[in-house]
C-alpha positions as CSV (number, residue, x, y, z in Angstrom):
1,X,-151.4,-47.3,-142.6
2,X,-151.6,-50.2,-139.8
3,X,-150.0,-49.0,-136.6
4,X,-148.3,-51.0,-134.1
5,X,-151.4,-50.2,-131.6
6,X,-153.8,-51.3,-134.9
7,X,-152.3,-54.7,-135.3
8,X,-151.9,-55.5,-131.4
9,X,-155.8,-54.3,-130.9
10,X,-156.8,-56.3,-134.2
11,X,-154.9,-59.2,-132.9
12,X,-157.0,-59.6,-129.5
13,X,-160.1,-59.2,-130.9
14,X,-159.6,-62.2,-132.9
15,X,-159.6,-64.4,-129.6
16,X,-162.1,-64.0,-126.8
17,X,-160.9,-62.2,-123.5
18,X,-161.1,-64.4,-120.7
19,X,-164.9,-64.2,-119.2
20,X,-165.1,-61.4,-116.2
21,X,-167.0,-63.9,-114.3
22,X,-167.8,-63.7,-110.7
23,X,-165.3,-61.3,-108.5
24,X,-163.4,-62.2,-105.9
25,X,-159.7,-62.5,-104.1
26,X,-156.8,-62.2,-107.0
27,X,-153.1,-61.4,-106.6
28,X,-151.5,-58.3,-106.9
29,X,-148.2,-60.0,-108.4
30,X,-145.6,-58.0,-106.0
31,X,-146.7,-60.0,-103.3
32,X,-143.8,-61.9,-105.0
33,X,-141.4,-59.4,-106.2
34,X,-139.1,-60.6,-103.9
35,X,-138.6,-64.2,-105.0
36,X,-139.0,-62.5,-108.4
37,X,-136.0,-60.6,-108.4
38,X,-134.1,-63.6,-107.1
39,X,-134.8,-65.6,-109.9
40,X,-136.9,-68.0,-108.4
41,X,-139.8,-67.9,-110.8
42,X,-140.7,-66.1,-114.6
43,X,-144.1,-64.8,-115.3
44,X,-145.3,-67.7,-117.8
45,X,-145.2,-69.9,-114.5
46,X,-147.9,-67.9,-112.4
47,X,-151.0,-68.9,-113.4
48,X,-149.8,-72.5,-112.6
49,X,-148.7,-71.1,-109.2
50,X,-152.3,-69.3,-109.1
51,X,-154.0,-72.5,-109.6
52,X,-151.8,-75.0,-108.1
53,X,-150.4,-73.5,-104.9
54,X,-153.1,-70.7,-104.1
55,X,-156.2,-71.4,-105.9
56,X,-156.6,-67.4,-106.9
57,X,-158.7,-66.9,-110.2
58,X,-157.8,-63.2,-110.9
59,X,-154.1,-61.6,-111.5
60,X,-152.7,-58.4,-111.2
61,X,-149.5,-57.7,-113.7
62,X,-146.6,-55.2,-112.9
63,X,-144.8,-54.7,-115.9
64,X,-141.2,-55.0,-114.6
65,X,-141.9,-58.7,-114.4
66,X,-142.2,-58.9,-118.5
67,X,-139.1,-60.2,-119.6
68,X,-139.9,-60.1,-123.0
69,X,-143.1,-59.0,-124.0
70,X,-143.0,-59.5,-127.9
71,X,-146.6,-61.1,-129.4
72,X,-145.8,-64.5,-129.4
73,X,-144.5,-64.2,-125.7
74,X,-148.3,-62.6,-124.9
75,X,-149.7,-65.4,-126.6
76,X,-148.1,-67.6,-124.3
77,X,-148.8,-66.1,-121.2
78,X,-152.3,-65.6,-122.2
79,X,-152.4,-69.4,-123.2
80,X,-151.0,-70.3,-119.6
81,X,-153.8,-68.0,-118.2
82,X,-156.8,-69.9,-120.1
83,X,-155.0,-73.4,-119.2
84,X,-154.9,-72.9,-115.5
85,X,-157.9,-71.0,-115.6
86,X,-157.1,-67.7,-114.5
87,X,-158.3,-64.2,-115.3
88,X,-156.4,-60.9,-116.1
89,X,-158.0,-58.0,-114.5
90,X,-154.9,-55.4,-114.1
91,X,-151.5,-54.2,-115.3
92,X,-149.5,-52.4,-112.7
93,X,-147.0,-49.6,-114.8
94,X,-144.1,-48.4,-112.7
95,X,-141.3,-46.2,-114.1
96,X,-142.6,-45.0,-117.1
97,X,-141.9,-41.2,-116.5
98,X,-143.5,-38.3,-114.1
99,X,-147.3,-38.0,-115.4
100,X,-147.6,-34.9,-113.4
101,X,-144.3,-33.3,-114.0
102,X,-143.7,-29.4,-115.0
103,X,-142.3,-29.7,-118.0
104,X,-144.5,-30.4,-120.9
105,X,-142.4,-33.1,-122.8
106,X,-141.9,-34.7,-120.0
107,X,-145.6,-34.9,-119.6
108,X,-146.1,-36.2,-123.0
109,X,-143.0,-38.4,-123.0
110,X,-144.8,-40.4,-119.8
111,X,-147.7,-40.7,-122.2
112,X,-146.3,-41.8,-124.7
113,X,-144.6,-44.7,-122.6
114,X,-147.8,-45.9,-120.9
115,X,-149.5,-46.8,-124.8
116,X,-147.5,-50.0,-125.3
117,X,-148.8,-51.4,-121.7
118,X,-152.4,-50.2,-122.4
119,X,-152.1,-52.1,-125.7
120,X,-150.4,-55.5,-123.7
121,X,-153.2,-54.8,-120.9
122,X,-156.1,-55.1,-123.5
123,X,-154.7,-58.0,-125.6
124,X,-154.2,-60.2,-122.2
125,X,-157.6,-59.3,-121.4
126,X,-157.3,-57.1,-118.2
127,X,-159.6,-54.3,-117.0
128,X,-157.5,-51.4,-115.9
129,X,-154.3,-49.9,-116.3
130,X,-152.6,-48.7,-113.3
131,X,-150.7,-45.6,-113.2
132,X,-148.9,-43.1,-111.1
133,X,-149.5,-39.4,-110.7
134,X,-145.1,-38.7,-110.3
135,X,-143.5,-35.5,-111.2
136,X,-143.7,-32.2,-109.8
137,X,-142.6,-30.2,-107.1
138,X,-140.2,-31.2,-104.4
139,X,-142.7,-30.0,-101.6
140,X,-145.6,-31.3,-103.2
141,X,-147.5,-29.9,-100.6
142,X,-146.7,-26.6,-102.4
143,X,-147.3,-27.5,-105.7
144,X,-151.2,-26.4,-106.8
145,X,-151.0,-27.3,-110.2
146,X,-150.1,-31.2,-109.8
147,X,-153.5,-32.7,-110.2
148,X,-154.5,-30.1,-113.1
149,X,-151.0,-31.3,-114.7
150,X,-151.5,-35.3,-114.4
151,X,-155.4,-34.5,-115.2
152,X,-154.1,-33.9,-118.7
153,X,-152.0,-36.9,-118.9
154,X,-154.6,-39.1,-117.8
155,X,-157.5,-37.4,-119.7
156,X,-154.9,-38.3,-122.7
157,X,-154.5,-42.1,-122.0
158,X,-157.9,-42.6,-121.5
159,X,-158.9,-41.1,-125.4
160,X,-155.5,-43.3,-126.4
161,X,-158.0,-46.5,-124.4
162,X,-161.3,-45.8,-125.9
163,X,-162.5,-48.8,-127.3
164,X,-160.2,-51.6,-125.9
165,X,-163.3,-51.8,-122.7
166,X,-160.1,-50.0,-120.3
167,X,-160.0,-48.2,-117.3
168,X,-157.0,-46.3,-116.3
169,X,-156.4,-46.1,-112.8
170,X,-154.4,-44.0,-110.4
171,X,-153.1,-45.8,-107.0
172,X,-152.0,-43.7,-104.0
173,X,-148.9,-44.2,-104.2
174,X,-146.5,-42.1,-102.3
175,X,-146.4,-38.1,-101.8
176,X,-149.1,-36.6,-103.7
177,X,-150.7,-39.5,-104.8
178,X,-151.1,-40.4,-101.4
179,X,-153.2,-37.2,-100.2
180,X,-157.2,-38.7,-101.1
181,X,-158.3,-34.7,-101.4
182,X,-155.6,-35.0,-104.4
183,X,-157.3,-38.4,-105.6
184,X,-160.4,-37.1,-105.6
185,X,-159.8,-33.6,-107.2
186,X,-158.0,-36.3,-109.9
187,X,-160.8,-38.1,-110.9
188,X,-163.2,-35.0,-111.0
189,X,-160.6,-33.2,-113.0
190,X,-160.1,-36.2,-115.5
191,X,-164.4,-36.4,-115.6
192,X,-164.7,-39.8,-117.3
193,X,-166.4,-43.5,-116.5
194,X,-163.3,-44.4,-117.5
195,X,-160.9,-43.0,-115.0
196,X,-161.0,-43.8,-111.2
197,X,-158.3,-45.0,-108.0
198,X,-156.8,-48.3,-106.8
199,X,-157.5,-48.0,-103.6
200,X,-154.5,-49.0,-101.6
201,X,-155.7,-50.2,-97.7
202,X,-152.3,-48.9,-96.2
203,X,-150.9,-46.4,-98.9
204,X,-150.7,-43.5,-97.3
205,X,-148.8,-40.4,-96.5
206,X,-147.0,-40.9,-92.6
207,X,-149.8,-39.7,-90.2
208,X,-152.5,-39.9,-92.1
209,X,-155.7,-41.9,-91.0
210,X,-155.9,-44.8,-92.9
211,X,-159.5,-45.7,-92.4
212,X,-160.4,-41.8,-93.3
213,X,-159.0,-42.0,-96.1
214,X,-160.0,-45.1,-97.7
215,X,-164.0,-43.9,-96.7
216,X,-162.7,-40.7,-98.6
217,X,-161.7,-42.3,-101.5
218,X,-163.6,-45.9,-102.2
219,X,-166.3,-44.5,-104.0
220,X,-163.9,-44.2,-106.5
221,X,-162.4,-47.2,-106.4
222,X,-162.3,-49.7,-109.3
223,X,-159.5,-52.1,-107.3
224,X,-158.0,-52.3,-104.3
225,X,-154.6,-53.9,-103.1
226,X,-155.6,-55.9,-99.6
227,X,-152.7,-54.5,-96.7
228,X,-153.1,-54.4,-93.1
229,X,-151.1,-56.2,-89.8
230,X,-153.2,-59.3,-87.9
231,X,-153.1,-61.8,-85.5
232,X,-151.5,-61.1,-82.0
233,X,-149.3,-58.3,-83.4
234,X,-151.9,-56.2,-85.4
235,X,-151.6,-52.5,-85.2
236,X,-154.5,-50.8,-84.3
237,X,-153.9,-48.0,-87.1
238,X,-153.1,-50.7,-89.3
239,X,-155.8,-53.4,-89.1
240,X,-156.4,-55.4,-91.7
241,X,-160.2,-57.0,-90.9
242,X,-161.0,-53.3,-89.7
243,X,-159.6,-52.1,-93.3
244,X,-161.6,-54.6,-95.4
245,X,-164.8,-53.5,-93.4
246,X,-164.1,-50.5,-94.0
247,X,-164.1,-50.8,-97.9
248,X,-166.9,-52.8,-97.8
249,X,-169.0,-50.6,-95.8
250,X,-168.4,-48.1,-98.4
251,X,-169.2,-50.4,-101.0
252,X,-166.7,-51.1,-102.9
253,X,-167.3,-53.9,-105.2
254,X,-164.2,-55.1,-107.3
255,X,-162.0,-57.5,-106.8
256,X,-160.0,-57.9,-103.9
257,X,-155.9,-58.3,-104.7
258,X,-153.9,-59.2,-102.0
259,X,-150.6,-57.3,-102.1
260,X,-148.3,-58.2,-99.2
261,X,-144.6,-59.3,-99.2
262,X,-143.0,-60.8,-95.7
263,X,-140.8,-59.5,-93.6
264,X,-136.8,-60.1,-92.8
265,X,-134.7,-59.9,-90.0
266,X,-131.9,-57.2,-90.4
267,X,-128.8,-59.1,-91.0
268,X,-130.7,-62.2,-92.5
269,X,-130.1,-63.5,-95.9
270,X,-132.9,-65.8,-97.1
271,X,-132.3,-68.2,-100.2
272,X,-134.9,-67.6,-103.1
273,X,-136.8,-70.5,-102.4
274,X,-137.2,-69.4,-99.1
275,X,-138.0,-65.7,-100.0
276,X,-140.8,-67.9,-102.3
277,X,-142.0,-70.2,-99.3
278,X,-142.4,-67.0,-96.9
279,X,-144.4,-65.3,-99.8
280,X,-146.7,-68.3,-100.6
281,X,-147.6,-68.5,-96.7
282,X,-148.1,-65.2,-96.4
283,X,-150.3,-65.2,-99.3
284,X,-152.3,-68.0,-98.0
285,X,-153.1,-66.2,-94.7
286,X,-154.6,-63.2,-95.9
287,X,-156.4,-65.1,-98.5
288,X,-157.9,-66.4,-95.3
289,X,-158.7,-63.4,-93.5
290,X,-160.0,-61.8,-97.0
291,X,-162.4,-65.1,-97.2
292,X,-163.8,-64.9,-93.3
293,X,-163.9,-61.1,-93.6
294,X,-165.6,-59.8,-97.0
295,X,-167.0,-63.9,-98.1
296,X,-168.0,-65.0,-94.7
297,X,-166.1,-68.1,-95.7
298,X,-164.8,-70.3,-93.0
């Protein structure tokens, strides 16, 4: 019998996935989430905004911005993505369950809810899955089973990805998915070339050293969302040129997505377009500083 994951694995094999060519600076799509959720833009029209208004090559998904994602909708975004020249490297999945919850059908429910984006992540091309390691305990801090729990999980999507060429990848992202000795006990627990981190520059639990922790974790990293303060105002415990160095010295090697979103004034009330215009800039500057820092560009 053809299953749903049969025909939508059969279906991208019949067309070439874009070429990984050489890495370099993509976009972590949130940097716009903003705009997004204000209606300024739909995610057919990004890799014109890649090309036209950034000149970014590589794209990072987040599967809230799908409005539809039936086949022929995935044929069109993949079509956009080959006109404009860009590549798919990475689907971010938010709220698809706690991987690393107590309760065992919840566990398998989360699993279960990851497949269809590991199927839409191979048939667009991309790399690796991004996931979360949710669930558990209150006071995570207290809870000693989390990683063996979530090491199940993941050990499970990565069989459910053999043979589509994906990684699935954990990001610190909050809790106990921002601790890096919980990251690393992850990927050892998980034991496969096919799991590993997104290493997120400023990602981490309140008081934590930043810079210890991404030298903690980098080796592990297969991508890595570009954060940080600059210019006149950069925080010393938050730099992002120091940051970037400090990947690099641990040689990391991926591509590097920038990920940041502007900030507003309490009380103010931008339009969309604005929201959009603020993002674009912002983009544009640490596309800069990614450039000087890691491609001695400029």
């Amino acid at each position: 019998m053809t299953t749903r994951r049969d025909f939508v694995l059969s279906a991208a094999a019949l067309a070439a996935a874009p070429s990984a060519g050489q890495k370099g600076i993509s976009l972590a799509l949130w940097s716009l989430n903003r705009s997004f959720f204000a209606g300024h833009w739909k995610l057919l029209e990004v890799p014109g905004i890649l090309r036209n208004q950034l000149g970014i090559v590589g794209l990072e998904y987040v599967n809230q911005f799908f409005e539809n994602p039936t086949l022929s909708y995935l044929q069109k975004l993949r079509r956009a993505c080959s006109d404009n020249g860009v590549q798919s490297l990475l689907l971010m999945v938010d709220n698809e369950g706690a991987t690393a919850s107590a309760d065992r059908q919840e566990r398998k429910d989360s699993e279960i809810a990851h497949r269809k984006w590991i199927d839409i992540a191979h048939y667009l091309g991309c790399k690796n899955v991004r996931c979360n390691m949710y669930g558990g305990a209150e006071d995570w801090k207290s809870d000693k089973d989390i990683v063996l729990r979530a090491a199940e999980t993941f050990r499970n999507l990565v069989e459910y990805a053999k043979g589509s060429g994906l990684n699935i990848i954990v990001e610190n992202h909050g809790r106990a998915s921002s601790d890096p000795d919980n990251l690393i006990a992850l990927v050892k627990a998980v034991n496969s070339p096919e799991f590993g981190l997104l290493v997120d520059l400023g990602n981490w639990n309140k008081g934590d050293d930043r810079y210890a922790c991404v030298r903690k974790t980098i080796a592990y990293g297969r991508a890595l969302s570009v954060k940080g303060t600059f210019g006149p105002s950069a925080d010393p415990a938050f730099d992002m040129e120091k940051l970037l160095k400090t990947a690099l010295d641990g040689g990391y090697q991926g591509w590097w997505a920038i990920e940041v979103t502007p900030r507003t004034a309490q009380g103010e009330k931008p339009s969309a377009a604005e929201l959009y215009q603020r993002e674009i800039a912002l983009i544009k500057e640490v596309k800069a500083i990614t450039e000087r820092v890691v491609f001695q560009k400029g």
